[in-house]
C-alpha positions in Angstrom: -5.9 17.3 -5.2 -4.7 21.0 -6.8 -1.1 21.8 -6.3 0.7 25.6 -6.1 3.7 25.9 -7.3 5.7 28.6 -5.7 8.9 30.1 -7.0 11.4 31.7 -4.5 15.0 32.0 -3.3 15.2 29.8 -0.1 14.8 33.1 2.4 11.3 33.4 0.8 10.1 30.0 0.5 10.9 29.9 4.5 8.4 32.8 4.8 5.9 30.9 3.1 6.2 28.0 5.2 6.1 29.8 8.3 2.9 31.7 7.0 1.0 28.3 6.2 2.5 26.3 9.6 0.9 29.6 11.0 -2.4 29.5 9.8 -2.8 25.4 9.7 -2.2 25.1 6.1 -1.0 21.5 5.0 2.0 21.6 2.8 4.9 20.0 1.7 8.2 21.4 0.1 9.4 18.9 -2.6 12.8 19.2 -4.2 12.0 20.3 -7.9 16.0 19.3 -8.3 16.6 22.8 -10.1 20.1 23.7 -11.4 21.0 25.4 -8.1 24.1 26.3 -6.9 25.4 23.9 -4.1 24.8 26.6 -1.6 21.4 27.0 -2.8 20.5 23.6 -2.7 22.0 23.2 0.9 19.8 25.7 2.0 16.8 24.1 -0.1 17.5 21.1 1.8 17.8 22.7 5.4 14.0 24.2 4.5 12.8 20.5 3.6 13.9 18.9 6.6 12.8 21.7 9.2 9.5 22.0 7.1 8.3 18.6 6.0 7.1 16.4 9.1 
């Protein structure tokens, strides 16, 4: 198995998720448990959970 790590603010990492969903692309958004800010990680967390089946 290969993994890509991608780097983004929340907005963006939706708009890769909803590019891959899009094109049947496999993926799974893991929390990398950054030093965000708690807004940040509340937003991380909303993209998991609407992402990750």
């Amino acid at each position: 198995m290969a993994k890509i790590e991608i780097k983004g603010t929340p907005e963006k990492l939706d708009r890769i998720a909803i590019f891959l969903k899009a094109n049947s692309i496999p993926h799974v958004i893991i929390d990398d448990y950054g030093n965000h800010s708690k807004e940040d990680s509340e937003k991380y967390r909303d993209l998991m959970s609407r992402h990750n089946h």
